[in-house]
TORTOR-18991 format. One line per field, with one value per residue (C-alpha): residue number from 1; residue in three letters; y, x, z. Coordinates in nm, 2 decimals. Example, Ala and Ser with C-alpha at 12.3 -4.5 7.8 and 13.67 -1.06 7.14 Angstrom:
num = 1 / 2
residu = ALA / SER
north = -0.45 / -0.11
east = 1.23 / 1.37
up = 0.78 / 0.71
% end
This chain:
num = 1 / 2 / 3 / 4 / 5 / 6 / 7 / 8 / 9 / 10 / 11 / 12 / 13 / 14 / 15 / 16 / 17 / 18 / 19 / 20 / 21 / 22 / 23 / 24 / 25 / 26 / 27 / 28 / 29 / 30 / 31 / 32 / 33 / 34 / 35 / 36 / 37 / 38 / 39 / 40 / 41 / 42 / 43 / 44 / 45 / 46 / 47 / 48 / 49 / 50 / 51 / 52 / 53 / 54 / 55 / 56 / 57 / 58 / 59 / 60 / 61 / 62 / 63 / 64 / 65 / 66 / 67 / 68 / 69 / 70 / 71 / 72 / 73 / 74 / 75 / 76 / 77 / 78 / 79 / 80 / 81 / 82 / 83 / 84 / 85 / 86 / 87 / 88 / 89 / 90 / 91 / 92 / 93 / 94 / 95 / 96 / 97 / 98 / 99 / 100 / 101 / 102 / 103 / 104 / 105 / 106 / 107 / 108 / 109 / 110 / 111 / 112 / 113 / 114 / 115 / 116 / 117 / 118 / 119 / 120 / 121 / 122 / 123 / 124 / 125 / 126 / 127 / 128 / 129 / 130 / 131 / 132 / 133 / 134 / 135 / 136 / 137 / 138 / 139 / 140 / 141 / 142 / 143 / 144 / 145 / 146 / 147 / 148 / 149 / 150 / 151 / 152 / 153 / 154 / 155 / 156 / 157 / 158 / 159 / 160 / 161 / 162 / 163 / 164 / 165 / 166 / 167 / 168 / 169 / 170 / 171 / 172 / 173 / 174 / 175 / 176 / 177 / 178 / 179 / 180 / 181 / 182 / 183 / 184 / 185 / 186 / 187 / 188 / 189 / 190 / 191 / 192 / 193 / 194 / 195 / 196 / 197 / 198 / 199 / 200 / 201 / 202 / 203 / 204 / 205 / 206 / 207 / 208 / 209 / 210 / 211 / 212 / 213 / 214 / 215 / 216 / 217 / 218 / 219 / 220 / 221 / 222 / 223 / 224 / 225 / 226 / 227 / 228 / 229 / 230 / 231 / 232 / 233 / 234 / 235 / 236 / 237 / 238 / 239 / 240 / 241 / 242 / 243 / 244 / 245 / 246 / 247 / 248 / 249 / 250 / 251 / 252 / 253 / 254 / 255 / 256 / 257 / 258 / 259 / 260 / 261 / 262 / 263 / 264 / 265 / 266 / 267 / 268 / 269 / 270 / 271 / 272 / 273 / 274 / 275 / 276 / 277 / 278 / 279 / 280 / 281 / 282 / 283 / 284 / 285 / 286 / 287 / 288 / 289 / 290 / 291 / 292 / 293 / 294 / 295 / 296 / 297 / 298 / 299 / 300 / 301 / 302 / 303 / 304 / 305 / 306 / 307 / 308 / 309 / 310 / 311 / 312 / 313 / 314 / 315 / 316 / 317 / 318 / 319 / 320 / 321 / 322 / 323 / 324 / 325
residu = UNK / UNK / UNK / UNK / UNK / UNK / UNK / UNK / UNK / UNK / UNK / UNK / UNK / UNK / UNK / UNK / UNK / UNK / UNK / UNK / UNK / UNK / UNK / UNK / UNK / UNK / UNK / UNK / UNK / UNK / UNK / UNK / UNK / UNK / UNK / UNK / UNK / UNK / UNK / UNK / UNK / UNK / UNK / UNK / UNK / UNK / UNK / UNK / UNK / UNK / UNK / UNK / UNK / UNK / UNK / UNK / UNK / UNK / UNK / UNK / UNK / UNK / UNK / UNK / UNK / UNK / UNK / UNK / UNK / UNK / UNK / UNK / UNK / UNK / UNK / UNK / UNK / UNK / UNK / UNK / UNK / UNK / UNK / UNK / UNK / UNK / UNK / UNK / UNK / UNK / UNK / UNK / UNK / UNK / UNK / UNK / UNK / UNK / UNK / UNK / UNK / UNK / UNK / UNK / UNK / UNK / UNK / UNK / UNK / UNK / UNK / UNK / UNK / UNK / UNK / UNK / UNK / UNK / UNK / UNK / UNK / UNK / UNK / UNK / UNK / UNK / UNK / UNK / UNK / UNK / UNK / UNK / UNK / UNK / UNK / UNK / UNK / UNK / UNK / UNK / UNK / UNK / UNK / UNK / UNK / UNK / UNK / UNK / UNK / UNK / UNK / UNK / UNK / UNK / UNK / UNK / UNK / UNK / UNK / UNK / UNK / UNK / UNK / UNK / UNK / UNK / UNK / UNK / UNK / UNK / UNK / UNK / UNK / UNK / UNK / UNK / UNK / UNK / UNK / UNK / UNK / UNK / UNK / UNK / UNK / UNK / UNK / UNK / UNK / UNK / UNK / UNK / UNK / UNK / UNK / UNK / UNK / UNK / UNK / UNK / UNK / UNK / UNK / UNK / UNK / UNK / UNK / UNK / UNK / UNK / UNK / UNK / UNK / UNK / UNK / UNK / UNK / UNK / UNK / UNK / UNK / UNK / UNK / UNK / UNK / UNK / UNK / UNK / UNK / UNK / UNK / UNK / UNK / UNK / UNK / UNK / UNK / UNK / UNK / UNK / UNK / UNK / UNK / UNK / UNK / UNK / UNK / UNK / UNK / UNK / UNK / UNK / UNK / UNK / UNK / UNK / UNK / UNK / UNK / UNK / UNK / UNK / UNK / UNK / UNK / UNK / UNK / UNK / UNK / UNK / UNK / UNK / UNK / UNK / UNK / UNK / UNK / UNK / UNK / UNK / UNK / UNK / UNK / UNK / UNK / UNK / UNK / UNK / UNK / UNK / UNK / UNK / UNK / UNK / UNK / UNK / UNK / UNK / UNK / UNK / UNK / UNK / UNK / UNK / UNK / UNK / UNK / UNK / UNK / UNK / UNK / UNK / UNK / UNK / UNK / UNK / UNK / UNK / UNK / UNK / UNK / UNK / UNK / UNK / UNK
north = 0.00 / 0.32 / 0.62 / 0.79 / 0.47 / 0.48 / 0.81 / 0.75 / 0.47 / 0.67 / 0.98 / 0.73 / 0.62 / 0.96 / 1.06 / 0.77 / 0.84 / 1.21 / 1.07 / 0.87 / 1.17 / 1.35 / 1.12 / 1.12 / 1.51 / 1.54 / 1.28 / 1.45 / 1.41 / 1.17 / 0.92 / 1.02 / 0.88 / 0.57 / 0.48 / 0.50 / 0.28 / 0.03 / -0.05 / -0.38 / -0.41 / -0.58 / -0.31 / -0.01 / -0.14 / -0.20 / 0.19 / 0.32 / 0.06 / 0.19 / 0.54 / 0.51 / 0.33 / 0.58 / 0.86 / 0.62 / 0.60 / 1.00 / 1.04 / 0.81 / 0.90 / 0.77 / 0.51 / 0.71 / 0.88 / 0.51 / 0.45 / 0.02 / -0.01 / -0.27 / -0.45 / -0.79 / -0.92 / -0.85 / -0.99 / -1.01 / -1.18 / -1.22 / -1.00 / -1.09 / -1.37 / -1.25 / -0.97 / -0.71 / -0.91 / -1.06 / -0.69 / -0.66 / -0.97 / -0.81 / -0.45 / -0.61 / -0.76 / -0.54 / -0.71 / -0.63 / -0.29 / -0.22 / 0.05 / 0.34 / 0.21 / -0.12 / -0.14 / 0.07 / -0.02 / 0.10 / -0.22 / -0.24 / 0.17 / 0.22 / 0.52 / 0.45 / 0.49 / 0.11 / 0.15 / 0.39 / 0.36 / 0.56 / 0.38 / 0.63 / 0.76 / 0.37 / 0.39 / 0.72 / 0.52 / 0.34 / 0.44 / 0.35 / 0.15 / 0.14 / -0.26 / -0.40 / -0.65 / -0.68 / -0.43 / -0.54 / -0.41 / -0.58 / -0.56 / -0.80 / -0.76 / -0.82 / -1.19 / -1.15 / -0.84 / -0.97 / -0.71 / -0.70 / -1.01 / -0.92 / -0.57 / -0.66 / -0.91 / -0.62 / -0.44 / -0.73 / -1.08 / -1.19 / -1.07 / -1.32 / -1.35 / -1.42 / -1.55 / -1.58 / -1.79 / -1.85 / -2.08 / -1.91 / -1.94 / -1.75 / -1.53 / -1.46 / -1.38 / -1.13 / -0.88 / -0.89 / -0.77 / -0.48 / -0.41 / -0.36 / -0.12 / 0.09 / 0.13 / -0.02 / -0.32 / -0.32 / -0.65 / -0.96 / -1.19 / -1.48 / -1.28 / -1.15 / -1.47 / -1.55 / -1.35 / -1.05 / -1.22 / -1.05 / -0.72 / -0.87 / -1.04 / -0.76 / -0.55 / -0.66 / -0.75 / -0.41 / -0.28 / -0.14 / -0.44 / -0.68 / -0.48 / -0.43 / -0.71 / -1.00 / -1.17 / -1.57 / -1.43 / -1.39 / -1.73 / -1.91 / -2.01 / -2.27 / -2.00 / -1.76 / -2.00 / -2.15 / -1.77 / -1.70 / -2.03 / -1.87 / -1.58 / -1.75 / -2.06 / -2.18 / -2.16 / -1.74 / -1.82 / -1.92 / -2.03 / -2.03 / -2.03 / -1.82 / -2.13 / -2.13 / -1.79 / -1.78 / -2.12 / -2.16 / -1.81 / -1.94 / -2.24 / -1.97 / -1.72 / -1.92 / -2.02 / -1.67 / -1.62 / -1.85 / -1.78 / -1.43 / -1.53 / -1.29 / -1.40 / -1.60 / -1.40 / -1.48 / -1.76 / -1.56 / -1.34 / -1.30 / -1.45 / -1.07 / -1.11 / -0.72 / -0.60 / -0.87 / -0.60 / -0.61 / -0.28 / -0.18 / -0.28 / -0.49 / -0.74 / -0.84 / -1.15 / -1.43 / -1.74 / -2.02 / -2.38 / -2.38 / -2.07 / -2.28 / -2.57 / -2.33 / -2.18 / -2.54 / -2.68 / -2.36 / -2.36 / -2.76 / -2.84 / -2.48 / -2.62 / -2.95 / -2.73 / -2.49 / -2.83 / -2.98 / -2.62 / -2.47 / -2.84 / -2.74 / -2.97 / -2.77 / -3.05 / -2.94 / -2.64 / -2.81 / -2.91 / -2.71 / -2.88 / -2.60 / -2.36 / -2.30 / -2.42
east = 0.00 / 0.13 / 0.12 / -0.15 / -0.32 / -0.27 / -0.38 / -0.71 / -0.79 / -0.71 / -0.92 / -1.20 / -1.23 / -1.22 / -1.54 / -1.68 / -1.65 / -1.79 / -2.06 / -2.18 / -2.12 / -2.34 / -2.57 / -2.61 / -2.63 / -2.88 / -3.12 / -3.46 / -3.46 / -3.73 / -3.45 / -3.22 / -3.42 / -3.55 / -3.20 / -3.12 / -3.45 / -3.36 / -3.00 / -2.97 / -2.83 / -2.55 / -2.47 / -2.55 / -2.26 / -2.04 / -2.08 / -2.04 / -1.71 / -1.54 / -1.56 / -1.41 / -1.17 / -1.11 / -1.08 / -0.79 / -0.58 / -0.65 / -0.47 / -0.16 / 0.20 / 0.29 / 0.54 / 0.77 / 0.89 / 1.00 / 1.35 / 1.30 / 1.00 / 0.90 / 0.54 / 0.55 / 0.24 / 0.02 / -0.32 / -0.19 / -0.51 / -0.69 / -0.98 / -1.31 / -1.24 / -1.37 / -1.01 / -1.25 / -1.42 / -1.06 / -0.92 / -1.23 / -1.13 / -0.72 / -0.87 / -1.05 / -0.70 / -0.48 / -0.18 / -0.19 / -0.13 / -0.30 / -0.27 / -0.47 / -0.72 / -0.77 / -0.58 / -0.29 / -0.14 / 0.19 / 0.36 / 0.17 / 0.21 / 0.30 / 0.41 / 0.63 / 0.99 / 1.13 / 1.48 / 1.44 / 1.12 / 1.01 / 0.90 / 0.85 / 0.59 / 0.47 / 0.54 / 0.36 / 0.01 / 0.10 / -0.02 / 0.17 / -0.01 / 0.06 / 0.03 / 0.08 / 0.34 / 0.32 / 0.22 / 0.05 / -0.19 / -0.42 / -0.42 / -0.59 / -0.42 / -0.07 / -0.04 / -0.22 / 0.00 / 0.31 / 0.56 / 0.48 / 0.57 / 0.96 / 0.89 / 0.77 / 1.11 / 1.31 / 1.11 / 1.15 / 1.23 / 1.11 / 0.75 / 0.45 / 0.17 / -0.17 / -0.38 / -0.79 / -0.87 / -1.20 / -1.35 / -1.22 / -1.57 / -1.76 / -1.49 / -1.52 / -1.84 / -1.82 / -1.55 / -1.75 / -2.07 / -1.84 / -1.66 / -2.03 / -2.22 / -1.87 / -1.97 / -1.59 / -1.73 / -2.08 / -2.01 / -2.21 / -2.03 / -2.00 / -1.87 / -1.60 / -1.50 / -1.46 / -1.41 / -1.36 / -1.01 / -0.86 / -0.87 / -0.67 / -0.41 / -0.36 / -0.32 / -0.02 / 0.10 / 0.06 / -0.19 / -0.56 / -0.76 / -0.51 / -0.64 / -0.96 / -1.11 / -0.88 / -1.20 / -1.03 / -0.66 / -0.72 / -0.84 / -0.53 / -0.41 / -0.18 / 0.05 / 0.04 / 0.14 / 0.44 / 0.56 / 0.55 / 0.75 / 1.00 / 1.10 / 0.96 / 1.00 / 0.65 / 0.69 / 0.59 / 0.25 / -0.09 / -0.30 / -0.68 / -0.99 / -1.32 / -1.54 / -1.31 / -1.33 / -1.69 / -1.79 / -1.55 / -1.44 / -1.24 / -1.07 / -0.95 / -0.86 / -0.69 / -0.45 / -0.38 / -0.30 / -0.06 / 0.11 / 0.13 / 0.28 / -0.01 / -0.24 / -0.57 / -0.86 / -1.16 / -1.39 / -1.65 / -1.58 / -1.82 / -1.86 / -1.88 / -1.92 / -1.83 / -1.94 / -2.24 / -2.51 / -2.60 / -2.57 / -2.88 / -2.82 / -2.99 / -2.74 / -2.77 / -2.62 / -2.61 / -2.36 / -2.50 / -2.38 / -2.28 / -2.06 / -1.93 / -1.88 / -1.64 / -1.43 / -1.43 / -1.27 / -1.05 / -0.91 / -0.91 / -0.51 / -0.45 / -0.66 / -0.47 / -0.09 / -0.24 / -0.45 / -0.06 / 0.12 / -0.12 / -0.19 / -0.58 / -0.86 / -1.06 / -1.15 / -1.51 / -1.49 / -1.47 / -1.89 / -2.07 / -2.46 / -2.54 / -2.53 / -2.90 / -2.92
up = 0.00 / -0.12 / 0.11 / -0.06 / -0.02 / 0.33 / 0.41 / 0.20 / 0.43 / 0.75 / 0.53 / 0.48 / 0.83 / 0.98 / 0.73 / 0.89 / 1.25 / 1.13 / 0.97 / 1.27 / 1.48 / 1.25 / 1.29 / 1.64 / 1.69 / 1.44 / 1.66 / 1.83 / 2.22 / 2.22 / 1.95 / 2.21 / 2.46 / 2.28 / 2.23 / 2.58 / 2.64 / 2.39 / 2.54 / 2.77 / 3.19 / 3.02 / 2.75 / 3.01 / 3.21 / 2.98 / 2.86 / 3.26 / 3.23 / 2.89 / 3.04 / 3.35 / 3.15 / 2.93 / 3.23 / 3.40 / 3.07 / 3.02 / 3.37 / 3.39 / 3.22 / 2.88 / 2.81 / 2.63 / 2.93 / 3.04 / 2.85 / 2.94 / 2.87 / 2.61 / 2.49 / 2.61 / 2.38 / 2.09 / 2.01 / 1.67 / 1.48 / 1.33 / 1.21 / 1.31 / 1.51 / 1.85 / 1.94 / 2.04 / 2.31 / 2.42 / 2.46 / 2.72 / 2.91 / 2.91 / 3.02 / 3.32 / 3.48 / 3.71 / 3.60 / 3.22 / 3.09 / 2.72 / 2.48 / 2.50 / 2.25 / 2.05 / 1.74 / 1.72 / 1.37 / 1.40 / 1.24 / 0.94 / 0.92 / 0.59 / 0.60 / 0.88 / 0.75 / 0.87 / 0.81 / 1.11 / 1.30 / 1.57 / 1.86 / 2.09 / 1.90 / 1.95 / 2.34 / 2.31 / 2.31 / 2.63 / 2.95 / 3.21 / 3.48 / 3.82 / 3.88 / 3.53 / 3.50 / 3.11 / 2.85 / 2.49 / 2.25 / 2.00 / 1.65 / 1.44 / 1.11 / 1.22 / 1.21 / 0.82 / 0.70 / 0.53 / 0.63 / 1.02 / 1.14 / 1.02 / 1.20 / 1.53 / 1.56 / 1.47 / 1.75 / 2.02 / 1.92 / 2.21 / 2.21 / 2.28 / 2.03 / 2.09 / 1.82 / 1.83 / 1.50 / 1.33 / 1.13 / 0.79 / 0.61 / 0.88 / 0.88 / 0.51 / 0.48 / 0.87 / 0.71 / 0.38 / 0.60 / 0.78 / 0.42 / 0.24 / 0.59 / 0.52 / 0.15 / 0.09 / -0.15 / -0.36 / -0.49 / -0.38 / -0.16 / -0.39 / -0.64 / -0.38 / -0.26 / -0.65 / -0.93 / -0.67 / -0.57 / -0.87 / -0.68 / -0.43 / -0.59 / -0.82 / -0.54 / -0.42 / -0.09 / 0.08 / -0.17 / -0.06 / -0.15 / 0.03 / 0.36 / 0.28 / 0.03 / 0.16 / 0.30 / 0.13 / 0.15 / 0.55 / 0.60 / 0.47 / 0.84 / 0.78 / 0.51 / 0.82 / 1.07 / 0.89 / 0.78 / 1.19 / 1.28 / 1.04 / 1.25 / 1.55 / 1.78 / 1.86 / 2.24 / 2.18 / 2.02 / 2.20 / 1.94 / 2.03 / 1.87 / 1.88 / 2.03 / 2.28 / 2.36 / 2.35 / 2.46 / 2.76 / 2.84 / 3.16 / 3.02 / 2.70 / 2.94 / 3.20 / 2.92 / 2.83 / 3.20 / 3.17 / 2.89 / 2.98 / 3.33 / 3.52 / 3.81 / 3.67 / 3.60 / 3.92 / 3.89 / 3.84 / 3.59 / 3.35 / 2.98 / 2.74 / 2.41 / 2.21 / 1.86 / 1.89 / 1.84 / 1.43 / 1.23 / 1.07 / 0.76 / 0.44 / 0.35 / -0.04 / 0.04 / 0.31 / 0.38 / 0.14 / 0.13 / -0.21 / -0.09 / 0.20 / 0.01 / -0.23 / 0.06 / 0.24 / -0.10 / -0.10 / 0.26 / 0.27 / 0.24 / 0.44 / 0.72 / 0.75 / 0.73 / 0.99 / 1.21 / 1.22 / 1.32 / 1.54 / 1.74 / 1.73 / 1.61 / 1.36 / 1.16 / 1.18 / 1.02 / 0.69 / 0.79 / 0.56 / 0.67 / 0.89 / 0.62 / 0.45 / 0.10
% end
C-alpha cells in the first residue's frame, strides 16, 4: 500500500466516525431517549465501564517517558475472530497494561519509515499502569499483514503472540458484511470470494484491496502460521480459537494467563461477548452452502498445514450442513 493509499484509508475512516457523529447530533430528544430505552443491563454497564476506563488512561503517564519499557504481547489476529471481546477480558486484569485504545497499527504503518522507525511515538500510546506486570496491544491484522511479522522481531524478538482464529468461512463472509455497511465493496459476496479475488491479488502484498477485500486471503491459516515459525519458535504463540473464547471463556482465558505469566482471572468473571449487536443494515447476500462448500474446497489443504502447526482440532470447520441451501 502506497502512502496515498494509506492516508485515504485513514481519510476514509475519519469521514466515517464524522458521519456517525453526525448522525447522532442530528437525533430529536425523544430518539435520544428511545436509544437509551432500547440499550440492555449488560450493555449499560459496559458503557459506565469503557468510560471510566477511558478517564484512567486519560490520567496516567505515557510510556515514552519510560526509557526500558517494552510491549510484552500482541493480540496479533486475526480479524473478526472475537479480538474485540478478548481486549475486554485483558482490560479487566490489574496485571496487564493495554494500549490506549484497541488497534494501534503501528507495524503495518505504511508510512512509517522502517529503516528507522520511531518507537517512541509507538510507546507514546501506552499508559503507564501502576500494577501491570506486562504491556500489549491488540491488532488483528498483524499476524495477516506480510511485512509486520519481520517488523515486530526487529522491534522485540522476544515478544508473545496471541492469536484468536476463526472458522475461515464465517470469517469470510463477517468482514464482507463490515466491508459492504462501510460502503468499501458493492459487490455480492460470492462474487468476492470469487471473481472478486482478482482485486486482491492484483493489489499486491501491501496494496488497498489486500487490507480491505482479503476476506479468502485472510483465511489461509496454515500459510500464516508457517511464515510465523519462520521468524519464531513456537513456544511465543498461544494459538486459540473463537469457540473457545466464547464457549469456555475461563478455560481460553486461564490459558492466556498462563502464557502471559499474570495471576488467573476470578472464577466468576463474566462471559462478554463485544461488537455482537447487528448494524442496521440490508445485506444483499447471506452465507449459502454452495458458498461454503467453495471456501471449504478452498481452505481444505490450508486447514490441515495450519491443524498440524497450530496443534488445534478444527476439523469441523470443513462441515458445511449447517449452512441453508
Amino acid at each position: 500500500m502506497t502512502a496515498t493509499d494509506e492516508a485515504a484509508l485513514k481519510a476514509a475512516k475519519k469521514a466515517r466516525k464524522q458521519e456517525r457523529r453526525k448522525q447522532r447530533q442530528q437525533l430529536t430528544p425523544e430518539e435520544r431517549r428511545q436509544r437509551r430505552r432500547e440499550l440492555t443491563p449488560e450493555q449499560i454497564k459496559k458503557r459506565s465501564f469503557r468510560k471510566q476506563k477511558q478517564t484512567e488512561k486519560q490520567a496516567l503517564p505515557r510510556a515514552d517517558e519510560q526509557p526500558d519499557f517494552k510491549v510484552g504481547f500482541l493480540v496479533a489476529g486475526v480479524q473478526k475472530g472475537g479480538t474485540s471481546t478478548l481486549h475486554a477480558y485483558l482490560e479487566r486484569h490489574p496485571q496487564i497494561g493495554l494500549g490506549g485504545s484497541k488497534e494501534l497499527h503501528f507495524f503495518d504503518d505504511e508510512t512509517q519509515d522502517w529503516r528507522a522507525p520511531d518507537y517512541q511515538r509507538y510507546h507514546r500510546l501506552f499508559p503507564v499502569y501502576p500494577d501491570a506486570t506486562v504491556s500489549g496491544e491488540c491488532t488483528p491484522v498483524y499476524f495477516f499483514w506480510p511485512p509486520s511479522l519481520e517488523r515486530i522481531r526487529a522491534y522485540s524478538p522476544d515478544l508473545r503472540f496471541i492469536v484468536v482464529f476463526r472458522n475461515p468461512i464465517d470469517r469470510a463472509f463477517s468482514q464482507w458484511a463490515m466491508a459492504y455497511a462501510r460502503g468499501e465493496d458493492g459487490l455480492l459476496f460470492a462474487e468476492a470470494i470469487r471473481g472478486g479475488r482478482k482485486r486482491v491479488a492484483d493489489a499486491g502484498d501491501i496494496g488497498h484491496s489486500q487490507r480491505v477485500h482479503s476476506y479468502v486471503e485472510r483465511g489461509f491459516y496454515g500459510a500464516q502460521m508457517r511464515r510465523f515459525l519462520a521468524l519464531y519458535p513456537r513456544a511465543q504463540i498461544l494459538p486459540l480459537t473463537s469457540e473457545e473464547l466464547f464457549r469456555s471463556h475461563r478455560t481460553a482465558l486461564a490459558k492466556v494467563t498462563a502464557f502471559l505469566g499474570v495471576s488467573p482471572f476470578p472464577d466468576d468473571l463474566e462471559a462478554l461477548h463485544v461488537n455482537s449487536k447487528k448494524k442496521r443494515v440490508e445485506y444483499p447476500s447471506v452465507l449459502t452452502r454452495a458458498d461454503a462448500a467453495h471456501l471449504a474446497d478452498v481452505f481444505r489443504d490450508d486447514l490441515a498445514e495450519f491443524q498440524a502447526l497450530s496443534g488445534l482440532d478444527v476439523s469441523g470447520w470443513l462441515d458445511t450442513s449447517r449452512y441453508p441451501d
